[in-house]
py3Dmol code that shows the C-alpha trace and the ligand (Angstrom):
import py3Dmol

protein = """\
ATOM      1  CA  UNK A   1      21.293   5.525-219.526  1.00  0.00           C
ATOM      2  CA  UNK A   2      17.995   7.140-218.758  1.00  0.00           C
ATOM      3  CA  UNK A   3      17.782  10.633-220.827  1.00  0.00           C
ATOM      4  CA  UNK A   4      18.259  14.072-218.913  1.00  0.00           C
ATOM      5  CA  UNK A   5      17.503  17.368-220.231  1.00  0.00           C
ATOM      6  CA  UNK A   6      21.335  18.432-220.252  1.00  0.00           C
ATOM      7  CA  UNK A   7      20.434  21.790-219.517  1.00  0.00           C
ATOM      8  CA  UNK A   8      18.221  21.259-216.778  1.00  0.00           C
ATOM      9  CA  UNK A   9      21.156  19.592-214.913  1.00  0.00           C
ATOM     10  CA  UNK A  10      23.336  23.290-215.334  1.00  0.00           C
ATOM     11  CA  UNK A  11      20.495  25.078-214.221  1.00  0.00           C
ATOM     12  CA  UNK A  12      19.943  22.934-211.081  1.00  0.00           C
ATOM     13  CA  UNK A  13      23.636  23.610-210.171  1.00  0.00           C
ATOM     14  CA  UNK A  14      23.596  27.289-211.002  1.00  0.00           C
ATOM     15  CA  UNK A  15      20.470  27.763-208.744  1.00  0.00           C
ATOM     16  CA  UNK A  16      21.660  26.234-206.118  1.00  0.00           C
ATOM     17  CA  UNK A  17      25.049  28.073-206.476  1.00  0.00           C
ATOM     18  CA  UNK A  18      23.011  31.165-206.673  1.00  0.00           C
ATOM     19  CA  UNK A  19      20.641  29.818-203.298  1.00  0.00           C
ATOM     20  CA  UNK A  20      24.077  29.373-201.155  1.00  0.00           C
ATOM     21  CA  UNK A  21      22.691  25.637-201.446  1.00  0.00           C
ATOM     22  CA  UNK A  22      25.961  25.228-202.691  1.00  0.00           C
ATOM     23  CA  UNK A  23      28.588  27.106-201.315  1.00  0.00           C
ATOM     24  CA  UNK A  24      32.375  28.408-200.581  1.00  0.00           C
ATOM     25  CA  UNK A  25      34.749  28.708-203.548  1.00  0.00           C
ATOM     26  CA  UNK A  26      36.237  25.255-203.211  1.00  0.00           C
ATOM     27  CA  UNK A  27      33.044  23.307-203.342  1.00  0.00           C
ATOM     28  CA  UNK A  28      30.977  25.751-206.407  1.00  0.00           C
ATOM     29  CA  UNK A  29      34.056  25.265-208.030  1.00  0.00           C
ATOM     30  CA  UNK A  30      33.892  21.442-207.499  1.00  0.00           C
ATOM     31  CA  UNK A  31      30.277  21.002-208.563  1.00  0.00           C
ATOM     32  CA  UNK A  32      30.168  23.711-211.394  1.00  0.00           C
ATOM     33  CA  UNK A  33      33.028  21.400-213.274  1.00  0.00           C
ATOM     34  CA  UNK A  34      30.957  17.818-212.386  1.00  0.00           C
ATOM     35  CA  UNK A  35      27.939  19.627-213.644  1.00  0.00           C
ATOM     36  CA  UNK A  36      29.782  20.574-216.863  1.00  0.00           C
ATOM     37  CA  UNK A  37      30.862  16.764-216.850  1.00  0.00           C
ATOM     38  CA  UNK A  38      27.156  15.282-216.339  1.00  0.00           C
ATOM     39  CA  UNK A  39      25.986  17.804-219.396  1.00  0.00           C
ATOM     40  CA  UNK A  40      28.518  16.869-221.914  1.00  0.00           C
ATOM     41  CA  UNK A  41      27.227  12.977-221.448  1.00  0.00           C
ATOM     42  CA  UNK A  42      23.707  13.967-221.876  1.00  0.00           C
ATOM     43  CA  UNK A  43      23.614  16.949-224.850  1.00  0.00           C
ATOM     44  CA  UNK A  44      22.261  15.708-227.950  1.00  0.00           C
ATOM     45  CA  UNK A  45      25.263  15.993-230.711  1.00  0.00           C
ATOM     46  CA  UNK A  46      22.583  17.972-232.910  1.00  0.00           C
ATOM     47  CA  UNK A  47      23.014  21.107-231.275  1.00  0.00           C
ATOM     48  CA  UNK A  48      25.685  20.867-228.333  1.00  0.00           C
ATOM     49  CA  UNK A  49      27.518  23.567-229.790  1.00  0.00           C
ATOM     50  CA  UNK A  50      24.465  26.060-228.988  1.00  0.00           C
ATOM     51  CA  UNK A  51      23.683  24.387-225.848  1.00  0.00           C
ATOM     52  CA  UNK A  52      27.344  24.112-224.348  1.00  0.00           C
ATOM     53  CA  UNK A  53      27.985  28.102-224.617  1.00  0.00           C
ATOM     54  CA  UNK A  54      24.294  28.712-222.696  1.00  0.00           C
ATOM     55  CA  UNK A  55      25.451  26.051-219.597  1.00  0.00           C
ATOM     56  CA  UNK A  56      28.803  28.053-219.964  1.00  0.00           C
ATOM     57  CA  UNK A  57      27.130  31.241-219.406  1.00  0.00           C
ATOM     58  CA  UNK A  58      24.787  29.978-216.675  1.00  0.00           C
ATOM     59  CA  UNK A  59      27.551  28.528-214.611  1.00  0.00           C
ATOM     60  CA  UNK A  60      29.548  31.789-215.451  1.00  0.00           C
ATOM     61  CA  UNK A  61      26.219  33.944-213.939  1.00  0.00           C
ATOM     62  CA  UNK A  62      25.800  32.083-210.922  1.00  0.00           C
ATOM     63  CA  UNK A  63      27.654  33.835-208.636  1.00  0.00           C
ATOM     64  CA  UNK A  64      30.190  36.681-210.172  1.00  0.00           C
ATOM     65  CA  UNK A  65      32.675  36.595-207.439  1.00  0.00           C
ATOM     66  CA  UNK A  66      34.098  33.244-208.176  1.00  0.00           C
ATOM     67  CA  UNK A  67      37.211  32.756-210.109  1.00  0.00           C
ATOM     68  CA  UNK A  68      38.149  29.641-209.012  1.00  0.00           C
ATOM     69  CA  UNK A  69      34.584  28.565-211.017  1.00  0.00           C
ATOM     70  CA  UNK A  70      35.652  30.972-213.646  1.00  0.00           C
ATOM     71  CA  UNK A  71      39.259  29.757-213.973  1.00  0.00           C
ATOM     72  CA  UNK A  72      38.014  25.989-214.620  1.00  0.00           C
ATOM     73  CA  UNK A  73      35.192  27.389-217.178  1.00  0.00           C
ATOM     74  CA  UNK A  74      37.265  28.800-218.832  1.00  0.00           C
ATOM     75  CA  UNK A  75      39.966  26.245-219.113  1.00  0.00           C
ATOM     76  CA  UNK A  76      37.276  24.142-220.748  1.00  0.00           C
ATOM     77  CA  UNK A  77      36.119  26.719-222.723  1.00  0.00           C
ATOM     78  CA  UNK A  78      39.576  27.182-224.234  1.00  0.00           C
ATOM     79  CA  UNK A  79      39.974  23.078-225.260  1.00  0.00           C
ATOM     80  CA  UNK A  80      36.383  22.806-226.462  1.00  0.00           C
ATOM     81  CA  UNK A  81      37.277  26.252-228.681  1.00  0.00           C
ATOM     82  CA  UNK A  82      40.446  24.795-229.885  1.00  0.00           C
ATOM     83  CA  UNK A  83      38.600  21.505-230.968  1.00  0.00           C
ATOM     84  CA  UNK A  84      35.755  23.033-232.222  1.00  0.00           C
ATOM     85  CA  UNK A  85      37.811  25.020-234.931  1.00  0.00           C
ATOM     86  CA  UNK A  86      39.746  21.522-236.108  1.00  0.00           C
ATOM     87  CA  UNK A  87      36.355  20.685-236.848  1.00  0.00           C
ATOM     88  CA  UNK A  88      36.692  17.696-234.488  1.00  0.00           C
ATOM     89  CA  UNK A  89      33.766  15.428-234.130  1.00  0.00           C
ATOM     90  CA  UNK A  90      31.104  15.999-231.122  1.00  0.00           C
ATOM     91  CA  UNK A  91      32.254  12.696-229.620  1.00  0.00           C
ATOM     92  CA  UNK A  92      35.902  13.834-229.418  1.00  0.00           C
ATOM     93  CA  UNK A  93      34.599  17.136-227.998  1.00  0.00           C
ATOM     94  CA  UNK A  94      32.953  15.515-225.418  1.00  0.00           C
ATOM     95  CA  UNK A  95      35.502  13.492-224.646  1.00  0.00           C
ATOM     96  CA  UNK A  96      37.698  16.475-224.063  1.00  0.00           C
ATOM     97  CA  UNK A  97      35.231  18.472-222.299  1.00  0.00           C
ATOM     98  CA  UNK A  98      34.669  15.213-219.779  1.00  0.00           C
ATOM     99  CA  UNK A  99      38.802  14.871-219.504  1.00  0.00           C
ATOM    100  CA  UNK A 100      39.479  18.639-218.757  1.00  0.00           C
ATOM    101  CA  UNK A 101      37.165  19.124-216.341  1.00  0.00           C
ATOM    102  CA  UNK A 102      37.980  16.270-214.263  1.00  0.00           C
ATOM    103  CA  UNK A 103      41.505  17.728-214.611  1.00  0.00           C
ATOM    104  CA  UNK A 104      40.814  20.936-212.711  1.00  0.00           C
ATOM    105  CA  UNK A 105      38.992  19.045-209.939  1.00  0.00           C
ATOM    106  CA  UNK A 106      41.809  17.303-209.151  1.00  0.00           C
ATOM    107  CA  UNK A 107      43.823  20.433-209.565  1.00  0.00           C
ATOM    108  CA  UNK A 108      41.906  22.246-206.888  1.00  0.00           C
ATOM    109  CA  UNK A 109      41.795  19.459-204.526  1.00  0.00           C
ATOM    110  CA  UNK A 110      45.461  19.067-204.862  1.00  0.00           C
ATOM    111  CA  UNK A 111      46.133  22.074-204.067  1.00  0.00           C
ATOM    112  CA  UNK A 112      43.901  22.159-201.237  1.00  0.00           C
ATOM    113  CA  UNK A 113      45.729  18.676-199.832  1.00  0.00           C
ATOM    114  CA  UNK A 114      48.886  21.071-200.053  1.00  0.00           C
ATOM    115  CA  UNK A 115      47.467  24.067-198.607  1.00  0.00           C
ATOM    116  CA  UNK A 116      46.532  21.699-195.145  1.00  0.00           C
ATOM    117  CA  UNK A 117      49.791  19.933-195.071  1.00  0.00           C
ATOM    118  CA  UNK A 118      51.247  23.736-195.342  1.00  0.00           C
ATOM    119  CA  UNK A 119      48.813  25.568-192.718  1.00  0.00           C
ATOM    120  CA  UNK A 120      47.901  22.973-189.976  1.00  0.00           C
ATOM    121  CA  UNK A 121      51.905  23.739-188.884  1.00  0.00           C
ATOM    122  CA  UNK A 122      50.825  27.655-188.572  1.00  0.00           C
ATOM    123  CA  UNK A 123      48.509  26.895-185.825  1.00  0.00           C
ATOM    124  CA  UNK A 124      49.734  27.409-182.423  1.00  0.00           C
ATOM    125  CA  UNK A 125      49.611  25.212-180.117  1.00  0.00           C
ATOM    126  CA  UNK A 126      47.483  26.140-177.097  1.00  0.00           C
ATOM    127  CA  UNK A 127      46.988  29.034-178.466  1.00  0.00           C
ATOM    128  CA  UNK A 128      43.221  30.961-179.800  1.00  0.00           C
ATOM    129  CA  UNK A 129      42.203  31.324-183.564  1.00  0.00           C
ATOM    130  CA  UNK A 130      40.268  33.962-184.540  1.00  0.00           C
ATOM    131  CA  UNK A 131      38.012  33.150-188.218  1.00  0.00           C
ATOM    132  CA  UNK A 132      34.672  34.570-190.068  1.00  0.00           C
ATOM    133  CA  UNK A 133      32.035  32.649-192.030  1.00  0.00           C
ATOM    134  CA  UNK A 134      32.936  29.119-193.529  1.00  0.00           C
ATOM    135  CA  UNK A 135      35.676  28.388-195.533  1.00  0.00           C
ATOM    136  CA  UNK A 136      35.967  24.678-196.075  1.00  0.00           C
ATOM    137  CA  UNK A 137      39.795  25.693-196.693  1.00  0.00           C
ATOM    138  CA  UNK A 138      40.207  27.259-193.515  1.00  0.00           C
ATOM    139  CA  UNK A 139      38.261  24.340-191.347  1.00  0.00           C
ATOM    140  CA  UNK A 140      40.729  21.122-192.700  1.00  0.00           C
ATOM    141  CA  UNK A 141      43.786  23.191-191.701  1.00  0.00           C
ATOM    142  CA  UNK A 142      42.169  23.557-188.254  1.00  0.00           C
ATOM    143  CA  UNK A 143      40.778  20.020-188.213  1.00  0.00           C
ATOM    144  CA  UNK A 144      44.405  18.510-189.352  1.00  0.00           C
ATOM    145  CA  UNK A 145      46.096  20.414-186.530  1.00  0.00           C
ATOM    146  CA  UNK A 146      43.657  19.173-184.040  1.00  0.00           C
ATOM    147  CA  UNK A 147      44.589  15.431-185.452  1.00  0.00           C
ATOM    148  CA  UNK A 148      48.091  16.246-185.321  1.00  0.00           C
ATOM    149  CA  UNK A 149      47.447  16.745-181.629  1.00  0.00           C
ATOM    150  CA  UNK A 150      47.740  20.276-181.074  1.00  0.00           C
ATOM    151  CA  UNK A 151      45.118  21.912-178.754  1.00  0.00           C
ATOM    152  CA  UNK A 152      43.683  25.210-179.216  1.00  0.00           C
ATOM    153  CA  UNK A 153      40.566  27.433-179.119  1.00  0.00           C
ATOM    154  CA  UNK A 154      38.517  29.198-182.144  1.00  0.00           C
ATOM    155  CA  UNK A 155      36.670  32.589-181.789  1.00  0.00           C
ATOM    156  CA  UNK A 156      34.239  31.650-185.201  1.00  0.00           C
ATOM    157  CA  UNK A 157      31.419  34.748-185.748  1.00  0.00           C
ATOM    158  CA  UNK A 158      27.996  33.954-187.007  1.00  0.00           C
ATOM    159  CA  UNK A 159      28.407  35.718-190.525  1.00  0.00           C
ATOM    160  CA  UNK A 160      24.946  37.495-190.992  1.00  0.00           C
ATOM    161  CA  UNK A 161      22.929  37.679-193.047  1.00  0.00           C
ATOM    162  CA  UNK A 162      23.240  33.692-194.011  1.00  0.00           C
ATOM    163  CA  UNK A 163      24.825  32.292-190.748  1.00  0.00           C
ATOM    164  CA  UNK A 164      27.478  30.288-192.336  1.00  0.00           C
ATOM    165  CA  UNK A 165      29.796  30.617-189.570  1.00  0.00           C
ATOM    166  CA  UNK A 166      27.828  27.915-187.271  1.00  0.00           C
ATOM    167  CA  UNK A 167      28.728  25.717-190.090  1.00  0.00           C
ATOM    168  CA  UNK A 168      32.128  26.652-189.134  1.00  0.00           C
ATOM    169  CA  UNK A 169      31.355  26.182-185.049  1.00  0.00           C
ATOM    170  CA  UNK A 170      29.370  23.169-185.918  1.00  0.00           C
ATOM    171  CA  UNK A 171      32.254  21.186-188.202  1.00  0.00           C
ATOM    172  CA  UNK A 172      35.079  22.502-185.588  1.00  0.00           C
ATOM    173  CA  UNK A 173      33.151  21.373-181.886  1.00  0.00           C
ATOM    174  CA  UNK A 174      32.407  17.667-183.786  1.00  0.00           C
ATOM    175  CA  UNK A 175      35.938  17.587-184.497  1.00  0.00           C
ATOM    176  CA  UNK A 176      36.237  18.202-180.471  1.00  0.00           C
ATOM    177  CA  UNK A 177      37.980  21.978-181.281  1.00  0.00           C
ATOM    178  CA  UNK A 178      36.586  24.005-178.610  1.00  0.00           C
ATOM    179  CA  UNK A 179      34.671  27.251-180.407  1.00  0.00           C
ATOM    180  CA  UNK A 180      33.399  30.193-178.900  1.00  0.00           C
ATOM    181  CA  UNK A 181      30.623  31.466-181.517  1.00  0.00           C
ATOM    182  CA  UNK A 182      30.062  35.729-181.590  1.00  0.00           C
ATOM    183  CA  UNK A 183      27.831  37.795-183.253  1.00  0.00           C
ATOM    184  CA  UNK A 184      30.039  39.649-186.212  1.00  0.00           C
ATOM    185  CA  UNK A 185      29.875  43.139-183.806  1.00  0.00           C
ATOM    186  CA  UNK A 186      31.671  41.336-181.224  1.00  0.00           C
ATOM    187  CA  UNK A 187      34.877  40.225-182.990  1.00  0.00           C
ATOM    188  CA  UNK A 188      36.701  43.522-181.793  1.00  0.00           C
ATOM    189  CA  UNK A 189      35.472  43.015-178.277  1.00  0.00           C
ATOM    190  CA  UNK A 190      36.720  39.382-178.532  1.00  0.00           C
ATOM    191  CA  UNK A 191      39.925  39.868-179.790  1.00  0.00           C
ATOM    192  CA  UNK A 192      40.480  42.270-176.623  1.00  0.00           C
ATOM    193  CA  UNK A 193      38.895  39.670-174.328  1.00  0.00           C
ATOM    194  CA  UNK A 194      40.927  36.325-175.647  1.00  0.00           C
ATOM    195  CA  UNK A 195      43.892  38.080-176.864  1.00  0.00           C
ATOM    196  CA  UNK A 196      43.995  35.341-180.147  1.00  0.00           C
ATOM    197  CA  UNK A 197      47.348  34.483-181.376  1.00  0.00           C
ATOM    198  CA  UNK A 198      46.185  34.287-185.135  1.00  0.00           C
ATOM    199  CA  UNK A 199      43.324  35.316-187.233  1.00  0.00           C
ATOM    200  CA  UNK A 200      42.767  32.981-190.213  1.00  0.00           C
ATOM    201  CA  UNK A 201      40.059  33.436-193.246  1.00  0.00           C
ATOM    202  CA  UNK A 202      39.541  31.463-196.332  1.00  0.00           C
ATOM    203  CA  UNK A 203      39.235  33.419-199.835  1.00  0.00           C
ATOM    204  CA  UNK A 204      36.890  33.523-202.878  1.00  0.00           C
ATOM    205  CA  UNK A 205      39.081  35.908-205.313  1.00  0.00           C
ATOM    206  CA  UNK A 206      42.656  36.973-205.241  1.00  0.00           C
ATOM    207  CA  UNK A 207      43.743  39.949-206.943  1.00  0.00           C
ATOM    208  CA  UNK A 208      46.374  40.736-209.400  1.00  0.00           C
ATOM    209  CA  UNK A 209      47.846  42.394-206.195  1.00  0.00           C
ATOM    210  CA  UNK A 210      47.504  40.145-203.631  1.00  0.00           C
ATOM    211  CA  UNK A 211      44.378  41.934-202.467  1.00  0.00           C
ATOM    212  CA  UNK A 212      42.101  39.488-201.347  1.00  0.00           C
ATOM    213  CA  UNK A 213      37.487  39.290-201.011  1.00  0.00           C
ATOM    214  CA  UNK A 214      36.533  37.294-198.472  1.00  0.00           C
ATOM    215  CA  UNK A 215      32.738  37.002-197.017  1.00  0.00           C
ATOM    216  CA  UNK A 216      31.848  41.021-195.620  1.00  0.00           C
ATOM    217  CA  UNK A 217      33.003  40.998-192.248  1.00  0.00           C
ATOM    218  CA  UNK A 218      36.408  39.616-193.244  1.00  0.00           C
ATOM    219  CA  UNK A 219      37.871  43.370-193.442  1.00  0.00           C
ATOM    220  CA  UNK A 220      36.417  43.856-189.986  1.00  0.00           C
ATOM    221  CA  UNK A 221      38.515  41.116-188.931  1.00  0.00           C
ATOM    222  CA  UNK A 222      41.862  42.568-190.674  1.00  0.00           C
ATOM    223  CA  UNK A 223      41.151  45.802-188.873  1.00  0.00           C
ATOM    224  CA  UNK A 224      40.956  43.816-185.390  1.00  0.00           C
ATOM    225  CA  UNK A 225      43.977  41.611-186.102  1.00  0.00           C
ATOM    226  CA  UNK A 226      45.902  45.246-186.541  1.00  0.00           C
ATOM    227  CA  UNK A 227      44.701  46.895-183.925  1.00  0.00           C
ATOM    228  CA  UNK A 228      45.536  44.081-181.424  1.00  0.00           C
ATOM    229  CA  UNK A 229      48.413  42.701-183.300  1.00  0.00           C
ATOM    230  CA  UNK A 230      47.376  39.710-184.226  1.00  0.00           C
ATOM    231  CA  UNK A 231      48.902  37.911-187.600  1.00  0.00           C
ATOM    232  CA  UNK A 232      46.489  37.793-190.250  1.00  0.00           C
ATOM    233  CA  UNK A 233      46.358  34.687-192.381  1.00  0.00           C
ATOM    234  CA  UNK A 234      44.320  33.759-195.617  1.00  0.00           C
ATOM    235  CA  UNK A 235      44.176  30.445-196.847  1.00  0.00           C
ATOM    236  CA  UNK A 236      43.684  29.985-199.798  1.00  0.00           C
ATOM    237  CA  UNK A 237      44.283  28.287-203.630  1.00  0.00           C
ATOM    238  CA  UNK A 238      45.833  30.282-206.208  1.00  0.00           C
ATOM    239  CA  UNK A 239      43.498  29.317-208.720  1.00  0.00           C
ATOM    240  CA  UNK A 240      41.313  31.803-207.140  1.00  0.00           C
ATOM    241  CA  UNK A 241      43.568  34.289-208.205  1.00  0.00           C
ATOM    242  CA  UNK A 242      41.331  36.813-210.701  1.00  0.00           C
ATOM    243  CA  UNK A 243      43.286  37.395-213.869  1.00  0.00           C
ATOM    244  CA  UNK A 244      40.824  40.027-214.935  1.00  0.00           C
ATOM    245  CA  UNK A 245      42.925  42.130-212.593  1.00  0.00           C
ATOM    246  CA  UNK A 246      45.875  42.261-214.122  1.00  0.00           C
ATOM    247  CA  UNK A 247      44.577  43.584-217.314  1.00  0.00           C
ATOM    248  CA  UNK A 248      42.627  46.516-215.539  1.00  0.00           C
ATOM    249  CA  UNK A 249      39.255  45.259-214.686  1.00  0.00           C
ATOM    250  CA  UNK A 250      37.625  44.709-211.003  1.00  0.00           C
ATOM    251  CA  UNK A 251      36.295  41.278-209.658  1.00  0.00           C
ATOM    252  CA  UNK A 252      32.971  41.992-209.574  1.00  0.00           C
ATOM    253  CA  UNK A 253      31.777  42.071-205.659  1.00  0.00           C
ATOM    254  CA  UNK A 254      28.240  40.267-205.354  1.00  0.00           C
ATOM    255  CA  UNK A 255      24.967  42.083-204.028  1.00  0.00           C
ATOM    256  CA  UNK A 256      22.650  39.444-202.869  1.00  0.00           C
ATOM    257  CA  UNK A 257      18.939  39.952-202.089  1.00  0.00           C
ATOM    258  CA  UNK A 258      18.079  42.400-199.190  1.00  0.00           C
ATOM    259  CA  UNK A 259      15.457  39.972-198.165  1.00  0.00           C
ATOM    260  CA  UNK A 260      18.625  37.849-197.001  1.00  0.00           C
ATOM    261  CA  UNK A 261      18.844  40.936-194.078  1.00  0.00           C
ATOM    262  CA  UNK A 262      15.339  41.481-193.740  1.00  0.00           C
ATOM    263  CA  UNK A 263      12.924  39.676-195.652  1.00  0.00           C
ATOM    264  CA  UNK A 264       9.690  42.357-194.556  1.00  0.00           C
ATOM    265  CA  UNK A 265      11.549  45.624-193.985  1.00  0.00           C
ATOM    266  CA  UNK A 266       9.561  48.357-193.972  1.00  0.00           C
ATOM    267  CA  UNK A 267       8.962  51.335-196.669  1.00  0.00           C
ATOM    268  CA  UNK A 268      11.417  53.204-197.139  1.00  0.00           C
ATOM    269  CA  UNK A 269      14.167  51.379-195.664  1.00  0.00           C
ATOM    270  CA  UNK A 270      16.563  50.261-198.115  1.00  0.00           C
ATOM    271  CA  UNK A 271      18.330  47.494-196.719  1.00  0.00           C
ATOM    272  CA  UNK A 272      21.785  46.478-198.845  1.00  0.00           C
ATOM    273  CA  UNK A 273      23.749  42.813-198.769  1.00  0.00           C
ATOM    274  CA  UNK A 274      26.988  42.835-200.256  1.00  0.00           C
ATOM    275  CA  UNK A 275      28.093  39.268-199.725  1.00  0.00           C
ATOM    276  CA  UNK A 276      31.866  40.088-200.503  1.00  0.00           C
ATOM    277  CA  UNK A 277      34.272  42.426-199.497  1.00  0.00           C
ATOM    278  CA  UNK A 278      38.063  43.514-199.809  1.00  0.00           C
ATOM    279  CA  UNK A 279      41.005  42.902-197.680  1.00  0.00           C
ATOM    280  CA  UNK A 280      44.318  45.140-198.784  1.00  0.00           C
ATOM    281  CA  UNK A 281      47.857  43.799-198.352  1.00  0.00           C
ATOM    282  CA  UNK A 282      48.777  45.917-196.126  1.00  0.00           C
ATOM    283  CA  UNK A 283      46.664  43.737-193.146  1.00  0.00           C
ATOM    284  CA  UNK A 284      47.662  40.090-194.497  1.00  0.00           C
ATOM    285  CA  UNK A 285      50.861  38.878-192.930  1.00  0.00           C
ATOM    286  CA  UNK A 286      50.730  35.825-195.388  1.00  0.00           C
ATOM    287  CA  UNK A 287      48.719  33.610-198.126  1.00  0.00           C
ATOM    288  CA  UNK A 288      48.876  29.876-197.527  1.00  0.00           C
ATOM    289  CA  UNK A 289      48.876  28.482-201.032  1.00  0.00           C
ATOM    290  CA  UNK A 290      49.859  25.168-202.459  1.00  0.00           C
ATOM    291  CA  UNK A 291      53.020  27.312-203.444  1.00  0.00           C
ATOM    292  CA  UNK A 292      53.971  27.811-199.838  1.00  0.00           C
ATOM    293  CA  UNK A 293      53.358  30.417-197.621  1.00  0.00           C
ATOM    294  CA  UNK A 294      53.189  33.918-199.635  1.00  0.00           C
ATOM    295  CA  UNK A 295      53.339  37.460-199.163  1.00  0.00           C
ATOM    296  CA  UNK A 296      50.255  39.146-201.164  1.00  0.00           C
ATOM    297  CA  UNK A 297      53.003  40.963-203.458  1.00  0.00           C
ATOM    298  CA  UNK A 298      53.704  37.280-204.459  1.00  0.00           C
ATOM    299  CA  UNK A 299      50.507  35.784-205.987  1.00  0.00           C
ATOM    300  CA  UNK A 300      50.648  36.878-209.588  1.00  0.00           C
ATOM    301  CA  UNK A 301      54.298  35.642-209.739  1.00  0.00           C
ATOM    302  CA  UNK A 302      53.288  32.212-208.079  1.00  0.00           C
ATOM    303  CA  UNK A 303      50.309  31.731-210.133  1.00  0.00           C
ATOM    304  CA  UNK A 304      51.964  32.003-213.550  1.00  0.00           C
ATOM    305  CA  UNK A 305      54.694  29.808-212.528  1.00  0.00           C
ATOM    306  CA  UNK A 306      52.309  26.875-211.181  1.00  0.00           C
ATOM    307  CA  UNK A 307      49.225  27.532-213.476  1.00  0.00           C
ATOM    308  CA  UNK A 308      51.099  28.287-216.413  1.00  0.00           C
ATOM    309  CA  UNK A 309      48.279  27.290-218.772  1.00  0.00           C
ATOM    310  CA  UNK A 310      45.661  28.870-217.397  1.00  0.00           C
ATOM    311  CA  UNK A 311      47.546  32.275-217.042  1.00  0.00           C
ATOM    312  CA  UNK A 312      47.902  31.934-221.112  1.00  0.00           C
ATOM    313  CA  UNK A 313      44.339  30.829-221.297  1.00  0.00           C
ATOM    314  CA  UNK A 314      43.177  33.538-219.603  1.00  0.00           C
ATOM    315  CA  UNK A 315      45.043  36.465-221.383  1.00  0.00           C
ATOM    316  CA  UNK A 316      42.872  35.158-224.075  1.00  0.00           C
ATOM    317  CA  UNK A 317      39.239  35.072-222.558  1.00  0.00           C
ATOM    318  CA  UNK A 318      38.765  38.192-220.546  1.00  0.00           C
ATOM    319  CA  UNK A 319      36.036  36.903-219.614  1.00  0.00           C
TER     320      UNK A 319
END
"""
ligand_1 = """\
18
RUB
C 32.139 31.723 -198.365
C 33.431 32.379 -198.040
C 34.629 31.492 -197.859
C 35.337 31.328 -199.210
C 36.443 30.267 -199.147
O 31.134 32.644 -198.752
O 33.562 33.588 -197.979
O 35.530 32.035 -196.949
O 34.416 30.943 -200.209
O 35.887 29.002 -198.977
P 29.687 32.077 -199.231
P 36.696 27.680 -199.371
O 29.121 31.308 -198.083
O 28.894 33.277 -199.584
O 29.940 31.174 -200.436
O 37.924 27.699 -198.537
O 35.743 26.575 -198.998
O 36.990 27.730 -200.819
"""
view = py3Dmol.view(width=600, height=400)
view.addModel(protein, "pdb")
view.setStyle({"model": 0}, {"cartoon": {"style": "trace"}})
view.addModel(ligand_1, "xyz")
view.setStyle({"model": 1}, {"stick": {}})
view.zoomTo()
view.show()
């Protein structure tokens, strides 16, 4: 095994989480828990105790508006701290560490397999999708539908400042979904021009209330969808619920760099990027989860039946 600097390999991850290199819930989630994985095979037993809590904390810094990463961290967190106070040996640690986190992977993408099998069936057929930015989530339940021969249209806007929605457009038209791609300002004026049956986002935090943060712009969709009358939809895994919430605090809504808007904005212009923003209950007409299809008022309840473990985990790291 050629030698790697252990921590070099977390703070490859974490920068590209931070860079959008990585990106979307699902997948940071995915690679922060491989990541942890890769480190535990390389950190020298002299001092992994000191080095595991800093690639903790960088994977915890890399983007603040990401339970789902959180949710796994801390699931490891808790089975490293249990072993470390037995006194268990380094090797047994890592053992643990390497066995927990490929747990949660296969948690996520399990529920994600369940989430599709649940939402392609909420797609009508013939009919026009409204969705913002790139939620890998969102684009299999479309995809499956397509394969399960239904035919329909997608309204997907750009998502400024980072353009993720032509990933959207992009993965969609290859799948041979037809897409007609707007600028974000235009998703009012579309929904009055197409008349869409359904509007459909993806998630990266849940609340203790079923209130959800999707990419900015997603809240400008719910308002739409009302005004026209269009169902709103989220898709999305429960282990992105944020059980901070329940115990009083707020999931954290990331600023990113203004440069991302306007990279040589002039004097005096202070130009402001938050990447996330809220979407209340009262414009969500249901959550697709692995637990079925969910009013928001449902999440917390659904969450500590299927994730028992990590509800009790995390009542214990507020973190
Ligand atoms: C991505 C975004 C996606 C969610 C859900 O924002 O808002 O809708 O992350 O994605 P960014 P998924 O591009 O800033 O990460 O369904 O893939 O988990």
């Amino acid at each position: 095994m050629t030698k790697k600097d252990p921590l070099e390999i977390i703070r490859e991850i974490s920068q590209k989480i931070s860079k959008l290199e990585i990106r979307g819930a699902t997948k940071i989630t995915i690679e922060a828990l491989k990541a942890l994985r890769e480190f535990v095979k390389y950190a020298p037993k002299e001092n992994f105790h000191e080095l595991f809590k800093d690639a903790i904390n960088m994977l915890l810094k890399s983007r603040p508006t990401e339970p789902a990463m959180q949710n796994g961290i801390k699931y490891v967190l808790y089975t490293y701290n249990n072993l470390a106070k037995k006194n268990a040996s380094i090797d047994e640690i890592k053992e643990a560490i390497e066995i927990t986190s490929m747990k949660y992977i296969s948690m996520i993408k399990h529920a994600i397999e369940k989430i599709v099998e649940i939402g392609w069936k909420r797609i009508p057929d013939d009919g026009t999708i409204m969705t913002h930015c790139h939620s890998s989530t969102v684009v299999r339940i479309l995809i499956e539908a397509k394969q399960r021969g239904k035919s329909f249209v997608v309204i997907s806007s750009e998502t400024r400042p980072m353009y993720q929605g032509r990933i959207t457009s992009r993965e969609l038209a290859k799948s041979g979904i037809k897409v007609y791609h707007i600028v974000d300002s235009a998703m009012r004026w579309a929904a009055r021009h197409f008349k869409p049956d359904l509007a459909l986002v993806g998630a990266d935090a849940i609340t203790s209330t079923g209130v959800i943060i999707n990419k900015v712009g997603s809240r400008l969709l719910a308002l739409t969808a009302k005004e026209f009358d269009i169902p709103l939809y989220v898709a999305a895994t429960l282990l992105k619920l944020d059980p901070r919430t329940a115990f009083g605090e707020y999931t954290p809504i990331e600023m990113r760099d203004p440069s991302e808007v306007w990279p040589d904005a002039p004097e005096n212009v202070i130009v402001l990027n938050p990447a996330f923003e809220t979407v209340s209950p009262e414009y969500i007409d249901g959550i697709i989860t692995e637990f079925g299809i969910i009013p928001p008022s449902e999440v917390l309840r659904a969450f500590k039946e299927l994730y028992k473990e990590i509800w009790q985990i995390s009542k214990e790291y507020r973190i």
